[in-house]
C-alpha angles and dihedrals in degrees: 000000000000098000118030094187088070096088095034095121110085106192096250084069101247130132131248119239084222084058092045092045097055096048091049087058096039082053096045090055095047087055091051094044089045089048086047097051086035087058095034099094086048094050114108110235092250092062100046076052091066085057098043108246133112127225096268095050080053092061095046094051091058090048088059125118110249081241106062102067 
């Protein structure tokens, strides 16, 4: 099944934990990206090295919509 969350609504209205446990990691990445691209401008440029970007990929990454992870 491609998206677990689908069936998440039992009838008696409760959630399942499946359903709970995907959105706390999807949660938990969003945060991280949002910290990384957040910290990106005050990298050095050897440190963006060690990612592989260059100072210009960094800017487009910060410019970036929430929604397009």
């Amino acid at each position: 099944m491609i998206y677990p969350f689908v069936r998440a609504a039992r009838d008696d209205g409760h959630v399942h934990r499946e359903t709970v446990s995907i959105l706390r990691i999807w949660w938990e990445r969003w945060r991280e990206r949002r910290r990384f691209a957040r910290e990106l401008p005050w990298m050095a440029d050897e440190v963006l090295e060690d990612y592989g970007l260059t100072r210009e990929d960094a800017r487009r990454l910060c410019r970036r919509p929430f929604w397009r992870a």
